[in-house]
C-alpha positions as CSV (number, residue, x, y, z in Angstrom):
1,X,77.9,33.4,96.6
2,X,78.2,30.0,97.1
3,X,82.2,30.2,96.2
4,X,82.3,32.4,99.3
5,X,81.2,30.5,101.4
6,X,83.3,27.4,100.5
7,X,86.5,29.7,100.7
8,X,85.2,31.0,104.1
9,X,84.6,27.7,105.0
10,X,88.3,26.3,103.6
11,X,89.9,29.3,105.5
12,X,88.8,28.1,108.7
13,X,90.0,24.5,108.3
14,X,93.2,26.0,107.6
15,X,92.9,28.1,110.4
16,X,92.2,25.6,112.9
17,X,95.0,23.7,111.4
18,X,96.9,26.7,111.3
19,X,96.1,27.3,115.0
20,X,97.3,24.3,116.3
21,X,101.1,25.0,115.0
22,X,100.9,28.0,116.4
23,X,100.4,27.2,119.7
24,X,102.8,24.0,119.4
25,X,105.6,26.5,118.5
26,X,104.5,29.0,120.8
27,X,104.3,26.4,124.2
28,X,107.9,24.2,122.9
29,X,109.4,27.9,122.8
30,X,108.0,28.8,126.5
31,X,108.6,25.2,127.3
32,X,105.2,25.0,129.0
33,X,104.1,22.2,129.6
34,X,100.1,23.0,129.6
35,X,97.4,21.6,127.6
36,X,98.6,24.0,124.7
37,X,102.0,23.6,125.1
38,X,101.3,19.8,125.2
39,X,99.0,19.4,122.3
40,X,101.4,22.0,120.2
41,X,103.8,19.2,120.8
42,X,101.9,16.5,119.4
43,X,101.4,18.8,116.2
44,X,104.7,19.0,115.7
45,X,105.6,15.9,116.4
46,X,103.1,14.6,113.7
47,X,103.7,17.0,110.7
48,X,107.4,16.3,111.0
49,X,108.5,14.7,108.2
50,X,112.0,14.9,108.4
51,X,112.4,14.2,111.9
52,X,114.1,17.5,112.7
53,X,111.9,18.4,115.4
54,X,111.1,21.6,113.4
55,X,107.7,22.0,111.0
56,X,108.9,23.6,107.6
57,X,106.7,24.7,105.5
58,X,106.9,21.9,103.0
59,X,105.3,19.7,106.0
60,X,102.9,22.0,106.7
61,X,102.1,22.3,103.1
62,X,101.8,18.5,103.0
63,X,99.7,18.3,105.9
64,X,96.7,20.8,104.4
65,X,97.1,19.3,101.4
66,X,96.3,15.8,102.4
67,X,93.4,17.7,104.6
68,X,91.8,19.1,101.2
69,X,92.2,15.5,99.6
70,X,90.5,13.7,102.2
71,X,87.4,16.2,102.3
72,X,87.4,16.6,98.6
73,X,84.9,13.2,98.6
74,X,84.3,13.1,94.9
75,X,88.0,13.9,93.9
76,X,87.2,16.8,91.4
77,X,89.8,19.5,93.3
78,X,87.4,21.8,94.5
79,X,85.5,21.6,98.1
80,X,81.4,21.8,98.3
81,X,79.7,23.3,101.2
82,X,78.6,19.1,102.0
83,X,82.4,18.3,101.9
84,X,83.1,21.8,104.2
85,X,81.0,20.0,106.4
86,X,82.1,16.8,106.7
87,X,85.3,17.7,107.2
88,X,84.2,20.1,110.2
89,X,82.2,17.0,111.7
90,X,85.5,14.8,111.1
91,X,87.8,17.1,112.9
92,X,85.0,17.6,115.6
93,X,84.7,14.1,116.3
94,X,88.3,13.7,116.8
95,X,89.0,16.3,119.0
96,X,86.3,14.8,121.3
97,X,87.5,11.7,121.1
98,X,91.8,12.9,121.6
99,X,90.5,14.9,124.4
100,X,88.5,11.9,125.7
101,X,91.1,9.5,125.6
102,X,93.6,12.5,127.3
103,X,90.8,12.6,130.3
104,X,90.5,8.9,130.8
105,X,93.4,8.5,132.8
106,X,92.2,4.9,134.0
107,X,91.4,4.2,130.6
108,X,88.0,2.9,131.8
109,X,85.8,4.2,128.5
110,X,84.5,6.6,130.9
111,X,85.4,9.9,132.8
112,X,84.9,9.7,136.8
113,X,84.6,12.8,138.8
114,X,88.3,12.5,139.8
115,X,89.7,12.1,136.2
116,X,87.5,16.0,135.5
117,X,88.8,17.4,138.8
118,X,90.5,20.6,138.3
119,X,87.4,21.1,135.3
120,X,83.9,22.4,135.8
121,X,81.7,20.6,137.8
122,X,78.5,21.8,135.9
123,X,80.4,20.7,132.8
124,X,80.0,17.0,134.4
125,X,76.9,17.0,135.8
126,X,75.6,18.2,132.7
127,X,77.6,15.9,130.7
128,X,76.5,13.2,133.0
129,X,72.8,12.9,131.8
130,X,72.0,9.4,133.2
131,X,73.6,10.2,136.5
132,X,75.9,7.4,136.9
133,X,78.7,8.9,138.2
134,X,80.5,8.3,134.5
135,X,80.8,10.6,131.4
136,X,80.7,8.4,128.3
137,X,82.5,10.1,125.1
138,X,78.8,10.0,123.7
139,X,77.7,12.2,127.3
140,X,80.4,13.9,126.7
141,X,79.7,14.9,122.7
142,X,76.5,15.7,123.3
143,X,77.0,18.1,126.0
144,X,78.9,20.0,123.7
145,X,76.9,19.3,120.5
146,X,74.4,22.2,120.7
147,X,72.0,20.6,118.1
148,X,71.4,17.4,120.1
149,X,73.2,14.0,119.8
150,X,75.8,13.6,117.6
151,X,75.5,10.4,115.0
152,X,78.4,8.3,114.6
C-alpha cells in the first residue's frame, strides 16, 4: 500500500514538472506572452542544456533526475512518503516565493495594492491580515496555506 502511494506521490512531482514544459512549449509556440507563456519560457530556458533553445528529452530526463536525488534525503534510490513531502513543501515554497518576487515590482519585500492590481481584491485583503496596506511573502503563504502558517 504504502508503494502506492509513494508512486502516486512521485507521479505528481513529475507531473507538475511535467506541466510546466508543457505550457512553456505550448505559450513560445503561440508566442503569448502571459503568465504561462512567460513562465514556460523560463522552463525552458533553465532545462536547456545545450543552449539550443529546444528541451530534449535528455534535459528533461536530467532535470527529474536531479529532482529524485535531491528528495531522496537518505540516498538509498527509493522515495518515502516523509521525502514525497518534503519535496512538495520545497517546490511549494518556491513557487511562493518566484511568484512573490514576479509581484514585487518595486522590489520593496512587500506587495502594495497597485503591484496586485489586475488580481483579486479579497485575495489581498485576506492576504493582508495586519492591515497595513502591505502583503508580506509570509501574508501571502499563509493565505494560501490552508493548514495555517507555513514554517520556514
Amino acid at each position: 500500500m504504502n508503494r502506492i502511494r509513494i508512486a502516486i506521490l512521485a507521479t505528481g512531482i513529475l507531473a507538475t514538472a511535467g506541466l510546466g514544459v508543457a505550457f512553456a512549449a505550448n505559450g513560445m509556440k503561440e508566442g503569448r506572452a502571459d503568465a504561462h507563456g512567460a513562465r514556460g519560457t523560463e522552463w525552458i530556458q533553465r532545462l536547456d542544456g545545450n543552449g539550443d533553445g529546444l528541451l530534449q528529452k535528455s534535459e528533461f530526463q536530467a532535470f527529474l533526475d536531479t529532482q529524485f536525488e535531491a528528495a531522496d534525503a537518505d540516498k538509498d534510490g527509493a522515495l518515502s512518503q516523509e521525502e514525497m513531502r518534503g519535496q512538495f513543501a520545497a517546490m511549494r515554497d518556491q513557487h511562493f516565493e518566484e511568484r512573490f518576487a514576479a509581484l514585487d515590482v518595486d522590489k520593496s519585500g512587500g506587495l502594495t495594492a497597485e503591484e496586485m492590481k489586475g488580481r483579486s481584491p479579497r485575495m489581498f485583503e485576506r492576504a493582508d491580515t495586519d492591515k497595513d496596506g502591505i502583503v508580506t511573502l509570509d501574508e501571502l503563504r499563509n493565505a494560501f496555506t490552508r493548514r495555517g502558517p507555513v514554517a520556514q
